[in-house]
N, C-alpha and C positions, 0 to 999 in steps of 0.2 A: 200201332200206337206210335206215335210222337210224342216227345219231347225238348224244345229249344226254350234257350234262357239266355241272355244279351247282358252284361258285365259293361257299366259305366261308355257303353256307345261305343267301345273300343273290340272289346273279347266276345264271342258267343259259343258257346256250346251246344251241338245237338245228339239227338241218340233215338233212333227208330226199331221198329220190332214189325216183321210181318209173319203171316203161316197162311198156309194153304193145305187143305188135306192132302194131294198129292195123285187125287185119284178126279180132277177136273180139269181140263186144259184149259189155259187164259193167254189173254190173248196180254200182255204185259210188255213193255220193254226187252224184258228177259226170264229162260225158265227158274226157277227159282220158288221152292216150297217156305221154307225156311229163310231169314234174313235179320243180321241184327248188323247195323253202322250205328260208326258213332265218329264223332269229328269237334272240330271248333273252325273257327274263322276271326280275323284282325282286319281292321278299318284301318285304312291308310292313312289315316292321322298320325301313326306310330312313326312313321316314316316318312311324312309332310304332303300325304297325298291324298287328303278326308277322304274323298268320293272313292277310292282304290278299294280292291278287297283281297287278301290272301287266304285261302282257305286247303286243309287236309280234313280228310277221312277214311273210313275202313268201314268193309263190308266184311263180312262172314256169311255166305250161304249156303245151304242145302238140299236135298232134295229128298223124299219121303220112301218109305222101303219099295211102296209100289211104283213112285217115278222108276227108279233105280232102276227095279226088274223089268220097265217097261222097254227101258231104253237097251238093257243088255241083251232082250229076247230080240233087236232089232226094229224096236220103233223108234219113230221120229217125231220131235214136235217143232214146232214152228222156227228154233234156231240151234236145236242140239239135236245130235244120236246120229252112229254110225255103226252102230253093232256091238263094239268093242270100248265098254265102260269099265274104267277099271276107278271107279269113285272113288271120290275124296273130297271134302269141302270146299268152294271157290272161296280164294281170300284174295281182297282187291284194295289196292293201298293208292287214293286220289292227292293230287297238289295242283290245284287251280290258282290260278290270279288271276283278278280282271280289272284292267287298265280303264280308266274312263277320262279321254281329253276332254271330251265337252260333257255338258250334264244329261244329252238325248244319246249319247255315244258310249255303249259298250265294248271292248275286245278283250278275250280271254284267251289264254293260254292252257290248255290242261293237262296234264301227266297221267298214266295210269298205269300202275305192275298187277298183273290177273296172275295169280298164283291156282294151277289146276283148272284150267279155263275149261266150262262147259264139264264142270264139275269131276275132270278127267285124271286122273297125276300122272299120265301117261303123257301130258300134254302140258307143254308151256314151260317153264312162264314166260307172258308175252306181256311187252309194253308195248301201250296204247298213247300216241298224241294225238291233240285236235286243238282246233280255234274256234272262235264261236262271235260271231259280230252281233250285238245288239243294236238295232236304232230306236228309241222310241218318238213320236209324234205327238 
């Protein structure tokens, strides 16, 4: 489920919901049975740069009693398991901007703190940065 809502061209709000039984492997960005984000984002009009964006959010996710047991009897799926799952919920805190000189020109900056990454508390927390170049045509 989705939900996004845009506040006078300036504010927006979103807030997502996903599940998964827990007992299918998918082939997705990442494992992850359970998921709720939620965030907003500001147009750089705030701050004299219309076409700009700054944007935060948060994830919460989980995984289901059989993921769990699947991963601590020593399975593996496509980007998690090593035997030794001591679970806990991943929580993931985003801060993005993206700059745009021209109107076909995107570059963004991203942030990211993974709290229990790969669903582990034995593990992390790890921050993540990255860029992201947009062109359109």
């Amino acid at each position: 489920m989705n939900w996004e809502q845009s506040f006078n061209k300036v504010y927006g709000l979103f807030a997502r919901l996903g599940w998964n039984d827990g007992q299918t492997e998918s082939w997705a960005q990442t494992s992850v049975d359970q998921a709720l984000s939620w965030g907003g984002t500001a147009q750089g009009s705030l701050w004299g740069r219309s076409a700009d964006q700054l944007g935060l959010g948060f994830v919460l996710g989980g995984l289901s009693a059989e993921h769990q047991a699947y991963l601590v009897a020593g399975g593996d799926d496509f980007s998690i398991g090593d035997g030794r799952l001591n679970y806990a919920p991943e929580m993931v805190a985003e801060l993005y901007y993206v700059y745009k000189p021209a109107s076909y020109l995107g570059l963004s900056l991203d942030l990211q703190r993974v709290g229990n990454p790969a669903f582990n508390q034995d593990r992390g927390p790890v921050w993540i940065g990255s860029g992201r170049i947009h062109i359109e045509g």
